[in-house]
TITIPA-37968 format. One record per atom (N, C-alpha, C): y, x negated, z. Coordinates in nm, 2 decimals. Each point is the difference from the previous one (the first is absolute). Layout:
N
[node [Y X Z]]
...
END
This chain:
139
[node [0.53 2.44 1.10]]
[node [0.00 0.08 0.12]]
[node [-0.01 -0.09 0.13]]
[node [0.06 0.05 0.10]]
[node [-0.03 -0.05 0.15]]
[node [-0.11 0.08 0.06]]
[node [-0.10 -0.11 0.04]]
[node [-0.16 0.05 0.06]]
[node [0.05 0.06 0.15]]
[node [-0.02 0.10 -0.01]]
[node [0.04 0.06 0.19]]
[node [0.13 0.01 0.03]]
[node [0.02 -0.02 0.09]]
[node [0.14 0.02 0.09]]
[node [0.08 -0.09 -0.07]]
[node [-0.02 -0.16 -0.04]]
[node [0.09 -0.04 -0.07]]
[node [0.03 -0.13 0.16]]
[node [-0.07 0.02 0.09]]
[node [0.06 -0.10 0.09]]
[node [-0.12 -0.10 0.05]]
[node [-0.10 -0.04 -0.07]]
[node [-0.06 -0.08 0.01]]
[node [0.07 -0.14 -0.08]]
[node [-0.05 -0.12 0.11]]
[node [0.10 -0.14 -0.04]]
[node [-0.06 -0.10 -0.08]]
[node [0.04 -0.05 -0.06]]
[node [-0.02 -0.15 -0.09]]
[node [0.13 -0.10 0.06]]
[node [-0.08 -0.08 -0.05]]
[node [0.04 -0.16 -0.01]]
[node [0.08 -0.05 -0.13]]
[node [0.07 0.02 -0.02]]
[node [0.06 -0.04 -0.14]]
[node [0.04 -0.16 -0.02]]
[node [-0.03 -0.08 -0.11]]
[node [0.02 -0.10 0.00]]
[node [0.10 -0.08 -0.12]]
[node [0.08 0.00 -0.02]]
[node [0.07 -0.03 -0.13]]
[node [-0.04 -0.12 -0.08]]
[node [-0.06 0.00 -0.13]]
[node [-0.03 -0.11 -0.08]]
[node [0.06 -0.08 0.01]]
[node [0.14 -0.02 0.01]]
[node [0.03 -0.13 0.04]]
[node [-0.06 -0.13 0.08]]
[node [-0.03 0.09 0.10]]
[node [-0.01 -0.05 0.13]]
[node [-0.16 -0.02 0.01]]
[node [-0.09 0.05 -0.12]]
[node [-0.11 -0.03 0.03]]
[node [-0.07 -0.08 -0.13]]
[node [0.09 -0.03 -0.06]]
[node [-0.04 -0.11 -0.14]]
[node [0.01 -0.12 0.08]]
[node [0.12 -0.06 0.06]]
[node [-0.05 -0.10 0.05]]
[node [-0.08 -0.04 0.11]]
[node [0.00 0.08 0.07]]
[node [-0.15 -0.02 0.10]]
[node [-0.14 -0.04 -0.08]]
[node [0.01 0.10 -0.06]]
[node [-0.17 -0.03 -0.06]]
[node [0.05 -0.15 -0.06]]
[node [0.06 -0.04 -0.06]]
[node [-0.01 -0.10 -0.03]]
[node [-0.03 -0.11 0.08]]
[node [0.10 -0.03 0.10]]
[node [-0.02 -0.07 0.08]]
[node [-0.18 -0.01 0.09]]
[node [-0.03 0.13 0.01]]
[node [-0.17 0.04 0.04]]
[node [-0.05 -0.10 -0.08]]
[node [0.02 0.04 -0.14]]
[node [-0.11 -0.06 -0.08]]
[node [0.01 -0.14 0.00]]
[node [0.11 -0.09 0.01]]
[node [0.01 -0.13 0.01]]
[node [0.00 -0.07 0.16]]
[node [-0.03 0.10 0.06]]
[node [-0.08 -0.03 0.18]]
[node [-0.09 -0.05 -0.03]]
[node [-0.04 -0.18 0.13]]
[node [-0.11 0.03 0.01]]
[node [-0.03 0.05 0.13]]
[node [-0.14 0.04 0.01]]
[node [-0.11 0.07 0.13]]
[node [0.07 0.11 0.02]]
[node [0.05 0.10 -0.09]]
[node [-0.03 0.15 -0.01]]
[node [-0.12 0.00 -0.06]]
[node [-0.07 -0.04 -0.07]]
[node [-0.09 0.10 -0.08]]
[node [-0.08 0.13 0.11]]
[node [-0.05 0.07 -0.06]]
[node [-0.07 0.09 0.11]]
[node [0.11 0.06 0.13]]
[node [0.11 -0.05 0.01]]
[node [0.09 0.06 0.14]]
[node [0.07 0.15 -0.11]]
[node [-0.02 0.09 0.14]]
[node [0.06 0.12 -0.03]]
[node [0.10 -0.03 0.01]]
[node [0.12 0.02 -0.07]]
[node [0.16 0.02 0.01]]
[node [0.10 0.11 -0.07]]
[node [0.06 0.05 0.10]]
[node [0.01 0.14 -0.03]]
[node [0.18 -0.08 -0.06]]
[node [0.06 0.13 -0.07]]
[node [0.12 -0.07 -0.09]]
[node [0.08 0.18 0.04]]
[node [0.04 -0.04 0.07]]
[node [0.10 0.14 0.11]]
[node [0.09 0.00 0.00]]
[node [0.04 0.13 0.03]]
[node [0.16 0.03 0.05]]
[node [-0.05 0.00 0.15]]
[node [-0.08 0.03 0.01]]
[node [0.03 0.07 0.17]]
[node [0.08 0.12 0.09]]
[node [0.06 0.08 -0.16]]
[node [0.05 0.11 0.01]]
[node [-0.06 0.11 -0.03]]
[node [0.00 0.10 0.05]]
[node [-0.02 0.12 -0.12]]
[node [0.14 0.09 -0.06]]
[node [-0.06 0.07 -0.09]]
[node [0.10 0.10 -0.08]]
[node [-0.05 0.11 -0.03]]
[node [0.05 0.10 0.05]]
[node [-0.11 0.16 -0.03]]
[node [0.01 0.01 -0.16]]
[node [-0.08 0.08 -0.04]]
[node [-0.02 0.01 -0.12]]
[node [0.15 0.11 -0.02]]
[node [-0.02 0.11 0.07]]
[node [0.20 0.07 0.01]]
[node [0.09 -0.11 -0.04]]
[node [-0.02 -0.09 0.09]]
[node [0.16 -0.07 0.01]]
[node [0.03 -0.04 -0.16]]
[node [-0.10 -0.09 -0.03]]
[node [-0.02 -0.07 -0.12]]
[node [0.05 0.15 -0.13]]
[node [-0.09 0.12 0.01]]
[node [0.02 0.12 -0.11]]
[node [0.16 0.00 0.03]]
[node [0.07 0.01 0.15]]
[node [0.13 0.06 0.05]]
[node [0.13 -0.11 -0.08]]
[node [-0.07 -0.12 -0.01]]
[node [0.10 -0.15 -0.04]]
[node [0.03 0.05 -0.14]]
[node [-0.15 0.00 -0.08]]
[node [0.02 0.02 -0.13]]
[node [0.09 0.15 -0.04]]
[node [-0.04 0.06 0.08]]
[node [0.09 0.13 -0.06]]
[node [0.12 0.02 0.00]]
[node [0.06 -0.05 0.15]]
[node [0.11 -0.03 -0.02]]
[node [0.08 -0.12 -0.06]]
[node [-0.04 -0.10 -0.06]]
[node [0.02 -0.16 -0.05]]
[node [0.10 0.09 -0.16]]
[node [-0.12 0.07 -0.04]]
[node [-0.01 0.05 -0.15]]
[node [0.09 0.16 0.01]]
[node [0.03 0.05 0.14]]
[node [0.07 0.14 0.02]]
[node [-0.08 0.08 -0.07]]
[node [-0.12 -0.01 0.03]]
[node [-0.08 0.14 -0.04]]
[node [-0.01 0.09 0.10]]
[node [-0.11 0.10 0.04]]
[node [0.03 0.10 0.11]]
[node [-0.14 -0.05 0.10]]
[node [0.02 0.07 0.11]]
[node [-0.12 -0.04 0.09]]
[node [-0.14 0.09 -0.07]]
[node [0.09 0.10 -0.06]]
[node [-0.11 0.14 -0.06]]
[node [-0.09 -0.08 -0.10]]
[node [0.02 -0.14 -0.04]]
[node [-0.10 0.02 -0.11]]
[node [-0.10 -0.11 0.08]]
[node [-0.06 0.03 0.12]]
[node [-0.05 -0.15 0.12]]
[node [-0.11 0.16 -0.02]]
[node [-0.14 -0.02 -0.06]]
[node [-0.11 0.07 0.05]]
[node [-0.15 -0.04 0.07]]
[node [0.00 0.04 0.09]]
[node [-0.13 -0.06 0.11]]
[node [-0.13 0.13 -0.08]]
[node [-0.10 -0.13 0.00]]
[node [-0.12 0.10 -0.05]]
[node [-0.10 -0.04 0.15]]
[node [-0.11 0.08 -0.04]]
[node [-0.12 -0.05 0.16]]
[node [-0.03 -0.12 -0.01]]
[node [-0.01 -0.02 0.16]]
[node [-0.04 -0.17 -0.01]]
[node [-0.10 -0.02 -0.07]]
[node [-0.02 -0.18 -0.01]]
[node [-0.13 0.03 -0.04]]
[node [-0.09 -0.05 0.09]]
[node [-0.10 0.05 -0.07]]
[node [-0.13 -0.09 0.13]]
[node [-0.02 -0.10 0.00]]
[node [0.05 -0.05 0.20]]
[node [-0.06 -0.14 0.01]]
[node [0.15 -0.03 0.03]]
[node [0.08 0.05 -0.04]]
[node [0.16 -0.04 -0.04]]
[node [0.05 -0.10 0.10]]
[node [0.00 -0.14 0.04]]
[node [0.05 -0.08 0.13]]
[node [0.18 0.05 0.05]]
[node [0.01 0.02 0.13]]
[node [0.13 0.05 0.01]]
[node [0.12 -0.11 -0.01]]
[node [-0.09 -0.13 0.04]]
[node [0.07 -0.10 0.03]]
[node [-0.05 -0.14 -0.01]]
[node [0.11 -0.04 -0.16]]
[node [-0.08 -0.16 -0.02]]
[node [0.13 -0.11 0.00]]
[node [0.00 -0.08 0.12]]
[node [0.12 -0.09 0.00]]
[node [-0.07 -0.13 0.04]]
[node [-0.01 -0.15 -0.07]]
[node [-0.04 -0.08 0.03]]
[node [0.09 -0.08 0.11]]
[node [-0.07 -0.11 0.03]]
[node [0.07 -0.16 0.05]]
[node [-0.01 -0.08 -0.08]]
[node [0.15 -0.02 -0.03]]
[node [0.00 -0.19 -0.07]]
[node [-0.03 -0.06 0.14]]
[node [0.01 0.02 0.10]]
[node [0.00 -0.14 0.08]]
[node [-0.12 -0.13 -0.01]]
[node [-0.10 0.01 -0.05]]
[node [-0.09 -0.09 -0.03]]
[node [0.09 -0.07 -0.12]]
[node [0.02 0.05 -0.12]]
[node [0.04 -0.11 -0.09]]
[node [0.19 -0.04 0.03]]
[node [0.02 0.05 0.11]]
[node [0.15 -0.05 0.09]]
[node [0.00 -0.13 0.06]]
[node [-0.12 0.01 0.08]]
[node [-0.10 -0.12 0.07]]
[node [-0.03 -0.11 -0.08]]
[node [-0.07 0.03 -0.13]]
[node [-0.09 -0.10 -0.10]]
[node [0.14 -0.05 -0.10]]
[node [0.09 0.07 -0.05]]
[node [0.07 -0.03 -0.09]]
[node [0.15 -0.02 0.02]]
[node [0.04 0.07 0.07]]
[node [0.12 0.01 0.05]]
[node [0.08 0.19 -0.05]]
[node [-0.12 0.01 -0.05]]
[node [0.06 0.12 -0.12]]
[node [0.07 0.14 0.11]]
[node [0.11 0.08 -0.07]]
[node [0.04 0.14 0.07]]
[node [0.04 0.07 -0.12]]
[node [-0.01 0.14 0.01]]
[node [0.10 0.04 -0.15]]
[node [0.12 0.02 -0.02]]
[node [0.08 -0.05 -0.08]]
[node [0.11 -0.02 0.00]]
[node [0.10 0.17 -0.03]]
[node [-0.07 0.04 -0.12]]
[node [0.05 0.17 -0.04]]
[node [0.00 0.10 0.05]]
[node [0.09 0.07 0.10]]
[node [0.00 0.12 0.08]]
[node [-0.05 0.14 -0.11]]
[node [-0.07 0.04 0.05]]
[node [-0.08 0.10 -0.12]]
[node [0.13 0.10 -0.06]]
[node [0.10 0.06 0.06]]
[node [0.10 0.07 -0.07]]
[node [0.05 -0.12 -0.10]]
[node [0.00 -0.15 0.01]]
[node [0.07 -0.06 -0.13]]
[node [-0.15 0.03 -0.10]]
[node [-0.07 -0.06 0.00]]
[node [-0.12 -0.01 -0.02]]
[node [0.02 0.16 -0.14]]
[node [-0.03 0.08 0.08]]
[node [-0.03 0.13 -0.05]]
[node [0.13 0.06 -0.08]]
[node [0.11 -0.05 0.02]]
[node [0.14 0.00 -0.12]]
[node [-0.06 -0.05 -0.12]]
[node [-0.04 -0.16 0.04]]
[node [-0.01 -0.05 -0.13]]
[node [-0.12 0.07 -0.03]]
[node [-0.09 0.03 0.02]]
[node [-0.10 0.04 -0.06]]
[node [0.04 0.14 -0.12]]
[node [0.12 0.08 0.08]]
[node [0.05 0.10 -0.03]]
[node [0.07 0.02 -0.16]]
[node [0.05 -0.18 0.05]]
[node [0.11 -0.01 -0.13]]
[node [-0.09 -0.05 -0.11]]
[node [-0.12 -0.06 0.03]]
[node [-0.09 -0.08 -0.11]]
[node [-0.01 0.12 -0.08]]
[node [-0.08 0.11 0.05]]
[node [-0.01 0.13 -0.06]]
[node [0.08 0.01 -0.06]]
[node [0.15 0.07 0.03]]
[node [0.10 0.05 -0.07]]
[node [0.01 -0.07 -0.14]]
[node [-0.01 -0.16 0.06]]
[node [0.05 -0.08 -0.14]]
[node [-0.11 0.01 -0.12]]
[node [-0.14 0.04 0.02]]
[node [-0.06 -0.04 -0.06]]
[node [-0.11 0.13 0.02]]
[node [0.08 0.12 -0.05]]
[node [-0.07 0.08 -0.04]]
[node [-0.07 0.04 -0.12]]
[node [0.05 -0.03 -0.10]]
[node [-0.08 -0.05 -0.11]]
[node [-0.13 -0.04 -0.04]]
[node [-0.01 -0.09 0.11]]
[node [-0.14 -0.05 0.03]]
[node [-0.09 0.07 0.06]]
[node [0.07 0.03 0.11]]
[node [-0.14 0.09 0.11]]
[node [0.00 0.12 -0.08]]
[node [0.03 0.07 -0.08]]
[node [0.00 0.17 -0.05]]
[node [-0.11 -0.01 -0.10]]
[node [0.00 -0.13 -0.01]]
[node [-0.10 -0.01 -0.17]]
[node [-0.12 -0.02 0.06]]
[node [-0.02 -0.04 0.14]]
[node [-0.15 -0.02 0.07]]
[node [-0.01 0.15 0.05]]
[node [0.14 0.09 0.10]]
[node [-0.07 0.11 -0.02]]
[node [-0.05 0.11 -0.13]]
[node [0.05 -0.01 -0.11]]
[node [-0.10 0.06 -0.11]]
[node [-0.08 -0.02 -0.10]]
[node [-0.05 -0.10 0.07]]
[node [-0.13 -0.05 -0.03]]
[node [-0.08 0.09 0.02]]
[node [-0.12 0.03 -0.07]]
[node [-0.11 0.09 0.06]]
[node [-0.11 -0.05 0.08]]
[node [0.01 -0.12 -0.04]]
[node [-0.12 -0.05 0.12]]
[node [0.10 0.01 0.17]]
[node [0.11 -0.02 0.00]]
[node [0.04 0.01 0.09]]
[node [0.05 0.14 0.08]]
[node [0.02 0.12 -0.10]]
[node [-0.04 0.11 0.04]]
[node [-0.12 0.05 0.01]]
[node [-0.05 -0.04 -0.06]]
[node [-0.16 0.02 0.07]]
[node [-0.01 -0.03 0.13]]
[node [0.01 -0.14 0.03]]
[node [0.01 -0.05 0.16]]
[node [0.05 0.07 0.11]]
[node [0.12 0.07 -0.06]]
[node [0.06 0.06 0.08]]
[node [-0.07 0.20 0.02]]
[node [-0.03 0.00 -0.10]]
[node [-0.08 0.19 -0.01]]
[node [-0.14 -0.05 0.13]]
[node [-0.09 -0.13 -0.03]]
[node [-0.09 -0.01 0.09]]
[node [0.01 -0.03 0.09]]
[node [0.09 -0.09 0.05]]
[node [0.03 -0.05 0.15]]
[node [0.08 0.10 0.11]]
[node [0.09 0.13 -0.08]]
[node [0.04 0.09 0.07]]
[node [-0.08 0.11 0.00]]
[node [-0.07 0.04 -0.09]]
[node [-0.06 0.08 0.00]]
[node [0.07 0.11 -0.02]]
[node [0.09 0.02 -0.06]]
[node [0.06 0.08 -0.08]]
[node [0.15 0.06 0.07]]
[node [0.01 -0.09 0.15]]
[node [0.10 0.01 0.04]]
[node [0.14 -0.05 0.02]]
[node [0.01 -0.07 -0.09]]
[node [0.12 -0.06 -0.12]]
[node [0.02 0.02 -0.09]]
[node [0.08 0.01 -0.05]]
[node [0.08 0.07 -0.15]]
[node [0.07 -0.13 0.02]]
[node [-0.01 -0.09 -0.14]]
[node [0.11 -0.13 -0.08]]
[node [0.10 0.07 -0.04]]
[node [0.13 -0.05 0.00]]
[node [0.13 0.07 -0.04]]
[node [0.06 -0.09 -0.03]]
[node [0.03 -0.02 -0.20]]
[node [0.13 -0.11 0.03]]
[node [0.09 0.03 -0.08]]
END
């Protein structure tokens, strides 16, 4: 489900792009203790992201359902790399629409895999309590 309106923003960050940073972090010296945030510096409504996928796959917009926010819900979380831009030289390389294909296609290829975690019962369980009964699994 989409919490609210569907137009609150994230930061999206592609694994690519953030395996090797940490690395490099960890083999820094005189980070220890420095906050460093590992950003896009963009946001992406939670819509756009439901709107990419539905159309990527040609499903309909009809099956995008917004339930009540939740409480506390932040409307807007976008970091700065600019600190570890400064310290490392680092930027992200993956524009979140590439990013979010591949992520698209990992799925596709390897459904097999993910379908056996969702029928699991411990993992339907997770999901009856965390929604509170406002998701139904379907596969």
């Amino acid at each position: 489900p989409i919490y609210g309106d569907g137009t609150a923003k994230r930061d999206w960050l592609y694994v690519d792009d953030l395996l090797p940073i940490i690395w490099k972090i960890m083999e820094m010296e005189g980070v220890d203790g420095e906050v460093l945030n590992i950003a896009t510096g963009k946001g992406v409504t939670i819509n756009e992201i439901a709107d990419y996928i539905l159309n990527t796959l040609n499903k309909p917009k009809t099956l995008k359902r917004h339930v009540n926010e939740r409480e506390g819900h932040i409307k807007q979380l976008i970091g700065s790399y600019k600190k570890v831009e400064q310290l490392l030289g680092w930027s992200p390389t993956v524009e979140f629409n590439q990013g979010l294909r591949k992520t698209i296609t990992w799925y596709k290829e390897n459904r097999e895999w993910w379908t056996k975690i969702l029928r699991r019962d411990s993992y339907r369980k997770f999901v009856k309590s965390w929604y509170k009964g406002r998701l139904q699994l379907r596969l």
